[in-house]
PAZAPA-4460 file (N, C-alpha, C; in steps of 0.05 Angstrom, whole numbers, plus 32768, in hexadecimal, padded with zeros to 4 digits):
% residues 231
    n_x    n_y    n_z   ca_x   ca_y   ca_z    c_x    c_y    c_z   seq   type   mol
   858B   7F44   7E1B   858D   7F48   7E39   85AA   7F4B   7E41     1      X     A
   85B1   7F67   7E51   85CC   7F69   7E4E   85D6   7F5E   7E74     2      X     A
   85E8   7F64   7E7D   85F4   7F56   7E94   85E6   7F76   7EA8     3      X     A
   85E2   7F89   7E9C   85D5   7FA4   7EB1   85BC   7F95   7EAC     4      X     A
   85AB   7F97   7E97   8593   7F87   7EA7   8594   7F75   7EC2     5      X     A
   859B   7F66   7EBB   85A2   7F42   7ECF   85A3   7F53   7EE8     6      X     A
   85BC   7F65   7EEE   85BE   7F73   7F04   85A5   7F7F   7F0A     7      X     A
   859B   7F8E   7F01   8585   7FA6   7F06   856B   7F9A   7F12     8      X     A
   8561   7F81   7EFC   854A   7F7B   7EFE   854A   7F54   7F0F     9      X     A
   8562   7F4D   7F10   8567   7F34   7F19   8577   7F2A   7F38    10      X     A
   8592   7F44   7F38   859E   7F3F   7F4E   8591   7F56   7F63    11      X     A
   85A0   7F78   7F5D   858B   7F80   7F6D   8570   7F7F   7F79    12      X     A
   855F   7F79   7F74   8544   7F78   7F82   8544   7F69   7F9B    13      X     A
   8557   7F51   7F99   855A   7F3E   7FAC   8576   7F42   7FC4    14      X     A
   8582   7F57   7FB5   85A1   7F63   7FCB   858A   7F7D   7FDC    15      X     A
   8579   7F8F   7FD7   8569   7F9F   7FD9   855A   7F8D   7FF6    16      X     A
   854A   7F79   7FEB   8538   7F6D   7FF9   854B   7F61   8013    17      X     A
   8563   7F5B   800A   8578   7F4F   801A   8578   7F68   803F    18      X     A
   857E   7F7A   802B   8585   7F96   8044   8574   7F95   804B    19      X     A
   8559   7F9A   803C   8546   7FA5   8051   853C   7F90   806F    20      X     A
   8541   7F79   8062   8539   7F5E   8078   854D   7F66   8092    21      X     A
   856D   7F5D   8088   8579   7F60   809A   8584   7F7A   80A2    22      X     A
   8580   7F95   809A   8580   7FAF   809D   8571   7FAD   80B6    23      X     A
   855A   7FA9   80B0   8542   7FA4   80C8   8547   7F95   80DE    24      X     A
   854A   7F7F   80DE   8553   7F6F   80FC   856E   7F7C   8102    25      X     A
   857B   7F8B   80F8   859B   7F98   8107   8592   7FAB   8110    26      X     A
   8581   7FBC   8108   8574   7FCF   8115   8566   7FCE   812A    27      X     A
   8553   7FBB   8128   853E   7FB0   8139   855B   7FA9   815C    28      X     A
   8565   7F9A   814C   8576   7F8F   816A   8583   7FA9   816F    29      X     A
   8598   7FBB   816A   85A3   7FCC   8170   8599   7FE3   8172    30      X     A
   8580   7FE7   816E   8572   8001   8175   8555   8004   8173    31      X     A
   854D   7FF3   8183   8535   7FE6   818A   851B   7FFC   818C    32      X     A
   8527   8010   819E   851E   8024   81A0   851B   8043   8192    33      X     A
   852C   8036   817F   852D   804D   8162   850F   8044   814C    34      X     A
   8503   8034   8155   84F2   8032   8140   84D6   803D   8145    35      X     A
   84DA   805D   813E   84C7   806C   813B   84D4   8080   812F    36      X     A
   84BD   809B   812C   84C6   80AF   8113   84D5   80C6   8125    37      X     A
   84D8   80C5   8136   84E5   80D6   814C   84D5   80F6   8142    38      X     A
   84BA   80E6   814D   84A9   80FE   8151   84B0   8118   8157    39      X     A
   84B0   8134   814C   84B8   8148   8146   8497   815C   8151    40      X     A
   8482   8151   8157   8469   8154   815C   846E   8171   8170    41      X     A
   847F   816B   8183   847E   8184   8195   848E   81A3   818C    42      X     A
   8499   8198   8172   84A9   81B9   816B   8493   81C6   8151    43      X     A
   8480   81AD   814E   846B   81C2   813A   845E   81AF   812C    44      X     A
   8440   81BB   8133   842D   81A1   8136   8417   81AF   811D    45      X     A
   8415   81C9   810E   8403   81CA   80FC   8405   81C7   80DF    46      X     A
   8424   81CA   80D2   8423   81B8   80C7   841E   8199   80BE    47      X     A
   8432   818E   80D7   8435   817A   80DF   8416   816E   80DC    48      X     A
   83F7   8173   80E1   83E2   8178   80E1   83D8   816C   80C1    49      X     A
   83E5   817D   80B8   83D8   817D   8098   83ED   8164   8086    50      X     A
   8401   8165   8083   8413   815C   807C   8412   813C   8081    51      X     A
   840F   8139   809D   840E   8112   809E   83F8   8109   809E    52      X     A
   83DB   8106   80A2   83CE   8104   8099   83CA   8103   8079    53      X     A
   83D7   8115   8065   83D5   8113   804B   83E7   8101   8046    54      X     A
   8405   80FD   8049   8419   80EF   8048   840C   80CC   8047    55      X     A
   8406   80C7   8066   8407   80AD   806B   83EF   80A1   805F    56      X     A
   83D6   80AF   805C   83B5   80A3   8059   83C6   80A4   802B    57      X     A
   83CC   80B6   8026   83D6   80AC   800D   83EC   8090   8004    58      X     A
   83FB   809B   8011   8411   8080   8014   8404   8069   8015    59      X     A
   83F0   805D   8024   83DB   804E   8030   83D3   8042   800C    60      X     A
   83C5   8055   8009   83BC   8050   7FEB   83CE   8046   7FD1    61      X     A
   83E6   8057   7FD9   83F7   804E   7FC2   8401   8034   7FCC    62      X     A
   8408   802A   7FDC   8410   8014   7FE4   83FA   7FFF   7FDD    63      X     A
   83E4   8003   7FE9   83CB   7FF0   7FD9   83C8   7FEF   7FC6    64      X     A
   83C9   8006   7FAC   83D1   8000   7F93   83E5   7FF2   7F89    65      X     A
   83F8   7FF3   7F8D   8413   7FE4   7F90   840D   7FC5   7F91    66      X     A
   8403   7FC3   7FA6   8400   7FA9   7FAA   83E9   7F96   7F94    67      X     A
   83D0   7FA3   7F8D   83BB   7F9F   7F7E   83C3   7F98   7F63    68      X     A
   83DA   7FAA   7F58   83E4   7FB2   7F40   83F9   7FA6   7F3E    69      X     A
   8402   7F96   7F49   8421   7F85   7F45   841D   7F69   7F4E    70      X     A
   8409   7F69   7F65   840A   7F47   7F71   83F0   7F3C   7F62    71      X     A
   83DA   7F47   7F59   83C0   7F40   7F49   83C8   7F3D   7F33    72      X     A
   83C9   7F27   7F30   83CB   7F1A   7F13   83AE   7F21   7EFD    73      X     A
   83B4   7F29   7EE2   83A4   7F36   7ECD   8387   7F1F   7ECC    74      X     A
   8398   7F04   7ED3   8380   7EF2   7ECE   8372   7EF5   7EE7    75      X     A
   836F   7F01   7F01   835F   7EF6   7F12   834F   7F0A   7F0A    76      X     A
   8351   7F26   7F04   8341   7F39   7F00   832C   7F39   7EE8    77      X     A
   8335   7F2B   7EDA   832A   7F1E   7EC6   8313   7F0D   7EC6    78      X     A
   8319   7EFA   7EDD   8307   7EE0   7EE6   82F7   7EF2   7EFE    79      X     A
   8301   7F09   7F07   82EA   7F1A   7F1A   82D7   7F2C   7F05    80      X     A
   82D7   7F26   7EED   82C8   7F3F   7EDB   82D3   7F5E   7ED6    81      X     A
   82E7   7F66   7EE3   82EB   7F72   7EE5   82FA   7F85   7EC2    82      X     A
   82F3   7F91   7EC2   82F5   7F96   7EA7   830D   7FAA   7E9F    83      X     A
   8326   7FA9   7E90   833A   7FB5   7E91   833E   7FD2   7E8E    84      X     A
   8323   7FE2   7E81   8320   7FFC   7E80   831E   8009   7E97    85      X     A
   8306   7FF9   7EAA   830D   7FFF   7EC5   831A   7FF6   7ED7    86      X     A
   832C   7FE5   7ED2   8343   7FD7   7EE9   8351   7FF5   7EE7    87      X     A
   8368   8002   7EC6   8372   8019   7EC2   836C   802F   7EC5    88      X     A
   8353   8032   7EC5   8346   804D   7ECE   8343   804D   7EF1    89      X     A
   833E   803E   7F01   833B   8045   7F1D   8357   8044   7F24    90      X     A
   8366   802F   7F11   8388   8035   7F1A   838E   8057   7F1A    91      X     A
   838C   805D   7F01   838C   807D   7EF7   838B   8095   7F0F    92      X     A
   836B   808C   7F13   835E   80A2   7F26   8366   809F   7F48    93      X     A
   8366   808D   7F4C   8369   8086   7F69   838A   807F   7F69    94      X     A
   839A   807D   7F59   83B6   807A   7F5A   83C4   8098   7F5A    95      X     A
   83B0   80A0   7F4C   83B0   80BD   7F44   83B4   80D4   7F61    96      X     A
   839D   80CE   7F68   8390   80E0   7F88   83A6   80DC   7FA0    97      X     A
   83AB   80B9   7F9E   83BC   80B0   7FB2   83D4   80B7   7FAD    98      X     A
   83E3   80C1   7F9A   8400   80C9   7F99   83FB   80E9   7F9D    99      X     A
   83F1   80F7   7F8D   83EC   810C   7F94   83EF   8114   7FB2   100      X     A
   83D4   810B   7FC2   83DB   810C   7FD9   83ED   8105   7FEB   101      X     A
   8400   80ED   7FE4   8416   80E9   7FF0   842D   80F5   7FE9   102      X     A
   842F   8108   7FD7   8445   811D   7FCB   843A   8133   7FDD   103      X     A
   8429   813D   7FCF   8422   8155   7FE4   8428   8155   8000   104      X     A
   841E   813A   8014   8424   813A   802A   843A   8136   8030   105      X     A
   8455   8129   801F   8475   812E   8024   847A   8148   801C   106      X     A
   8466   8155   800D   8479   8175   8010   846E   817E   8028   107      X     A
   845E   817A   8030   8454   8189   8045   846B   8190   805E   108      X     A
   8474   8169   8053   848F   815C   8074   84A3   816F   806C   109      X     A
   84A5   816F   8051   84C4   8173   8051   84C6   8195   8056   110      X     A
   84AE   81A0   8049   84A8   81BC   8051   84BC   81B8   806D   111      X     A
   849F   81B6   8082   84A4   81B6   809A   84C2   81B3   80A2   112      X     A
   84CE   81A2   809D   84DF   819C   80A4   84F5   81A9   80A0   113      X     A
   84F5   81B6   8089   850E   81CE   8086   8505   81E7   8094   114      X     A
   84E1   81F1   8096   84DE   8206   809F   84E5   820C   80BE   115      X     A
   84E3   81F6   80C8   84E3   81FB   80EA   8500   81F1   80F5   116      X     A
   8517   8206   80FB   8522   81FE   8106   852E   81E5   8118   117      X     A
   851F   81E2   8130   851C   81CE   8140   851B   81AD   812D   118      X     A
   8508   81B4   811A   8504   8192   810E   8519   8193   80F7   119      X     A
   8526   81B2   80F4   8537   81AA   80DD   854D   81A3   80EB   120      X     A
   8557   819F   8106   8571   81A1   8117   856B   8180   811F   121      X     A
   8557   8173   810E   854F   8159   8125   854E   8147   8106   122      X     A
   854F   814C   80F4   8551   8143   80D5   8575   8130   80D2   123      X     A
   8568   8118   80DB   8582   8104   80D6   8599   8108   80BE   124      X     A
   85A6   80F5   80B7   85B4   80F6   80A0   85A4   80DA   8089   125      X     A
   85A7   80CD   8097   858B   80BD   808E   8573   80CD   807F   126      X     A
   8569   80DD   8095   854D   80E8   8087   8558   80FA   806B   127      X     A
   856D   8104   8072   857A   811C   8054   8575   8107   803A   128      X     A
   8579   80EC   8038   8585   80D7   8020   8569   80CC   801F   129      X     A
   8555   80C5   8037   8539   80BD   8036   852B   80CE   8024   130      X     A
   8521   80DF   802E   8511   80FB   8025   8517   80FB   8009   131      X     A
   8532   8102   7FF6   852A   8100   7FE2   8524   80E7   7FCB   132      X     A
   8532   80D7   7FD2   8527   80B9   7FD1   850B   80B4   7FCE   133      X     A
   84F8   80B4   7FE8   84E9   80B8   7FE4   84CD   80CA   7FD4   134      X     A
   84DE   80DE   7FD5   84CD   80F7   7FC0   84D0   80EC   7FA9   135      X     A
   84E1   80E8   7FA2   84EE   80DC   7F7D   84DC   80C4   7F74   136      X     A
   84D3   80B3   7F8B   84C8   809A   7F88   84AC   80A2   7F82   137      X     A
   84A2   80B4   7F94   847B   80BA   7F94   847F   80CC   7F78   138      X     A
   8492   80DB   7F72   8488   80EE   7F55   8490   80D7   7F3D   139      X     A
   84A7   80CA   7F3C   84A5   80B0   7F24   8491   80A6   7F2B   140      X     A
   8482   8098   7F3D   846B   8090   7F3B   844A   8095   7F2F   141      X     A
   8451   80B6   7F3E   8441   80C7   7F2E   8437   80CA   7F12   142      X     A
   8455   80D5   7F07   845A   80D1   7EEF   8450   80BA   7EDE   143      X     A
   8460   809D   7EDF   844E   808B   7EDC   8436   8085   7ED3   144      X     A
   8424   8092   7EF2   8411   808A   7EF9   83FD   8099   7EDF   145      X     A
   83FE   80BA   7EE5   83F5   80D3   7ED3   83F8   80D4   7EB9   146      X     A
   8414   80CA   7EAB   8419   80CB   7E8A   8422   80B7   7E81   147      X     A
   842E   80A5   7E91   843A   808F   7E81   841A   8077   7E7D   148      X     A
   840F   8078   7E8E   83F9   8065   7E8E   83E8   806B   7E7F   149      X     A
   83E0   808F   7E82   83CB   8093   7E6A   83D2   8094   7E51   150      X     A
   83EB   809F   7E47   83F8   809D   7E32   83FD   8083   7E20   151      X     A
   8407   806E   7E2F   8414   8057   7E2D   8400   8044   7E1D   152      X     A
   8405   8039   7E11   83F9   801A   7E0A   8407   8001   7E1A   153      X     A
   8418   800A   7E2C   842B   7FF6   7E33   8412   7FF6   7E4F   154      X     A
   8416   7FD6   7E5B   83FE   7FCA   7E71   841A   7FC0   7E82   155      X     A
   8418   7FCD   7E99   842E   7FC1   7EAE   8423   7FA3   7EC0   156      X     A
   840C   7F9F   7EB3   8405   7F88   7EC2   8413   7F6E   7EB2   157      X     A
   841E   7F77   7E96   842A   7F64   7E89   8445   7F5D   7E88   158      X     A
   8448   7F7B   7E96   846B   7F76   7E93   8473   7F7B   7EB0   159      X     A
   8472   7F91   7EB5   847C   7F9C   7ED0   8470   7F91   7EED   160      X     A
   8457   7F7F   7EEC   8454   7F6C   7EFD   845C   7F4D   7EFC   161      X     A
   8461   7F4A   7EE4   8468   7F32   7EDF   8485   7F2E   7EEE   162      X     A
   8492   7F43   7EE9   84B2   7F46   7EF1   84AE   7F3A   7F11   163      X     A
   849D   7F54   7F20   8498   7F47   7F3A   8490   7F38   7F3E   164      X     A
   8482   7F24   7F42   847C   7F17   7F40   848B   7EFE   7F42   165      X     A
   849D   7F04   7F25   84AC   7EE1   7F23   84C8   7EEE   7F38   166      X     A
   84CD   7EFE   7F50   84DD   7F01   7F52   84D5   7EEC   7F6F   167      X     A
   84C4   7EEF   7F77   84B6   7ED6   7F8E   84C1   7EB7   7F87   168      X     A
   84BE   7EB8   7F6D   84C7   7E97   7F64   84DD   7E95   7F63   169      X     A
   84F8   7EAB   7F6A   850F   7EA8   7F6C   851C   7EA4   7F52   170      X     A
   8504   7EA7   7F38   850D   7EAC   7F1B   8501   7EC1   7F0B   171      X     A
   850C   7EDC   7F10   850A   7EF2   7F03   8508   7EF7   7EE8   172      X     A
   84F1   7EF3   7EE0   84F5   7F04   7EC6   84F5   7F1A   7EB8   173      X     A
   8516   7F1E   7EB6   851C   7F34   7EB0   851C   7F44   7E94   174      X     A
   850B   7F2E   7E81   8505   7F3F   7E66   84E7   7F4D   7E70   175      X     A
   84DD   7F43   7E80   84C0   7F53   7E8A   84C6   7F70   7E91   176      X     A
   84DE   7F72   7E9A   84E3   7F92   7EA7   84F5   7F9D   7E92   177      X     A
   8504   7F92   7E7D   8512   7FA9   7E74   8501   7FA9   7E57   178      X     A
   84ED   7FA4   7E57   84DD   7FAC   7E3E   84CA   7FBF   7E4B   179      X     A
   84CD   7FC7   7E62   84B1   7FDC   7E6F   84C2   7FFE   7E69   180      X     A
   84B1   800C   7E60   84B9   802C   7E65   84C6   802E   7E75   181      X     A
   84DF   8040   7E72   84EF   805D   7E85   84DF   8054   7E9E   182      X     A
   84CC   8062   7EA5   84C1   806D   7EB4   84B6   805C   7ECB   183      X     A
   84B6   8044   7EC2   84AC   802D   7ECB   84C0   8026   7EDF   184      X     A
   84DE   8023   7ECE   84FD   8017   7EDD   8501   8022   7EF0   185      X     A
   84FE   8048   7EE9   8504   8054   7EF5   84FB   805C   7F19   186      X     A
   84E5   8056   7F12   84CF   804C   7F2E   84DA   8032   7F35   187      X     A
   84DA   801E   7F30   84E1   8005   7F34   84FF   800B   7F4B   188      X     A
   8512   8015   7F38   8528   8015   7F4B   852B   8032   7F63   189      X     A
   851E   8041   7F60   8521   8054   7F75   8502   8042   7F88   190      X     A
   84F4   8034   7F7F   84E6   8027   7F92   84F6   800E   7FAA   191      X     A
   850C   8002   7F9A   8528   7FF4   7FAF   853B   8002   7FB1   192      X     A
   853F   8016   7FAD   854D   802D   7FB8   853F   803D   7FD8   193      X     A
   8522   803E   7FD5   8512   804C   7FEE   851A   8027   8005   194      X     A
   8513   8014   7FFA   8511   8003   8010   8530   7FF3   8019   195      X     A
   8548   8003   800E   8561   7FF5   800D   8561   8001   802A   196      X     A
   8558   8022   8022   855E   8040   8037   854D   8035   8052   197      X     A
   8536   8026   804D   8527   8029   8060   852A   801E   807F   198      X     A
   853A   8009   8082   8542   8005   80A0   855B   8013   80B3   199      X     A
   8559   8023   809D   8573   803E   80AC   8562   8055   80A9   200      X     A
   8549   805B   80AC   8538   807B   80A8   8527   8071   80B1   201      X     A
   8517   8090   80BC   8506   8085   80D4   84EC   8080   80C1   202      X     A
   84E8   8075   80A5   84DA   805E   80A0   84D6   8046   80AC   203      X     A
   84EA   803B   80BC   84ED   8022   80CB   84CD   8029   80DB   204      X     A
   84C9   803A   80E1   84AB   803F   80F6   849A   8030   80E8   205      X     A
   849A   8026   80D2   847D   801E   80C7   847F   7FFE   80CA   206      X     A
   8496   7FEF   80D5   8495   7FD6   80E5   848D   7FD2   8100   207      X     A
   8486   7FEB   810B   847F   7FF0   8126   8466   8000   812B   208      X     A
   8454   8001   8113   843C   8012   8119   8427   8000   8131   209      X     A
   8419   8006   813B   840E   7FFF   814B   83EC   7FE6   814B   210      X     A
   83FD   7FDA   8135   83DB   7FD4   812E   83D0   7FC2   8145   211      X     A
   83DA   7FB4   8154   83CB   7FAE   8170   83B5   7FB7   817C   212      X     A
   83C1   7FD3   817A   83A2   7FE3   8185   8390   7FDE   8176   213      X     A
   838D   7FD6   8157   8374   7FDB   8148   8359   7FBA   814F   214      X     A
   8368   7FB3   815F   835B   7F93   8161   8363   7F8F   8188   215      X     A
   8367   7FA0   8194   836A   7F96   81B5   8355   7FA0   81BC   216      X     A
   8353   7F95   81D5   8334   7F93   81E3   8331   7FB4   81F7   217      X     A
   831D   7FB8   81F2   8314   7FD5   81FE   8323   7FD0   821A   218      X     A
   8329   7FF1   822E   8336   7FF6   8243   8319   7FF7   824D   219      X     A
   8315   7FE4   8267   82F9   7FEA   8273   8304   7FED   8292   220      X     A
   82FB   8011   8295   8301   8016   82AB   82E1   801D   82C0   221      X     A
   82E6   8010   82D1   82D2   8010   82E7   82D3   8028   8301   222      X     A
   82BD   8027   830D   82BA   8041   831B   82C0   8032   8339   223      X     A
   82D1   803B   8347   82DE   802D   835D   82CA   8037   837D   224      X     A
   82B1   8057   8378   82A0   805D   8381   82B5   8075   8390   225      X     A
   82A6   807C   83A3   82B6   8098   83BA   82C7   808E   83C9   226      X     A
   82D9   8097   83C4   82F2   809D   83D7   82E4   8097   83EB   227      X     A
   82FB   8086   83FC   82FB   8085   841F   830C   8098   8422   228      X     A
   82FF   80A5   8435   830C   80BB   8440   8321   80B3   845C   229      X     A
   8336   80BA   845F   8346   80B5   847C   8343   80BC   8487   230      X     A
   833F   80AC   849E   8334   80B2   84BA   8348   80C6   84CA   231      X     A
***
């Protein structure tokens, strides 16, 4: 274990996690009102159409994979019956669909976004360093997901979750991550690379999505009857 490990897999994750916390509340206080995607909706909406919808309902997925596949420990799945041919294979297929679709729907953005003037004149400096950040992250993932997993005999639930995992206990184990594939790291760190970026790009919107609405009480509007007319 050399002293770039220690760094890679021990100090960064937690200087990473550092920014994004307080990245976020500096933002939050000093630009309170910056936290949205600075909707672009009115200079061209049919892309825009196809593109987020694929983008976010994927993202959605890969994130729930993410989470299934790193915080689920091998033994609970185990003690649910769940059987490892098909734990890897729905990872496969449905890990599969959901990056796909969330690649596709960032080209759609980034299409867009160079094609139309107007939203290319409205493209931060932020979004220039986001965008490919992000792209790099969903195709290593991809990748990953597509050849390294079917290929591999290597099980990231042994190594590459383990890492995460013990990084909650504030004792990283960092032979868990540098025995995992290329491909694995490589995702790993452009994955705290996307969230170092993220409270300076209008990713910050996804601390502000609206879920309120999905649980507030219906608008019940009543019929107040005919106008009085003035005398």
């Amino acid at each position: 274990m050399t002293h770039l490990h220690i760094t890679l897999w021990a100090v960064l994750p937690y200087l990473c996690a550092g920014t994004l916390i307080a990245g976020s509340a500096w933002r939050y206080h000093y630009d309170r009102f910056g936290f949205t995607t600075r909707s672009s909706q009115l200079h061209e909406s049919r892309l825009l159409r196809v593109g987020s919808p694929l983008f976010h309902i994927g993202l959605l997925f890969v994130i729930g994979g993410h989470v299934v596949g790193l915080v689920v420990p091998e033994d609970l799945t185990r003690r649910l019956h769940v059987s490892e041919s098909f734990y890897h294979a729905n990872a496969l297929v449905v890990g599969g669909l959901a990056g796909c679709a969330a690649t596709a729907g960032l080209a759609v953005l980034c299409w867009r976004r160079l094609r139309v003037p107007a939203v290319r004149a409205a493209t931060s400096r932020s979004d220039r360093v986001m965008y490919p950040v992000l792209a790099a992250a969903l195709l290593a993932g991809l990748v990953t997901t597509l050849v390294t997993t079917s290929t591999s005999a290597y099980d990231y639930r042994t190594g590459v979750a383990v890492w995460f995992r013990s990084l909650f206990t504030l004792d990283p184990d960092v032979a868990a991550m540098t025995g995992a594939p290329l491909t694995y790291q490589l995702h790993a760190l452009l994955g705290m690379a996307l969230f170092t970026l993220w409270p300076f790009s209008r990713l910050v919107h996804a601390f502000a999505a609206p879920i309120g609405y999905l649980v507030r009480p219906y608008v019940v509007y009543r019929h107040r009857g005919a106008a009085t007319r003035p005398e």
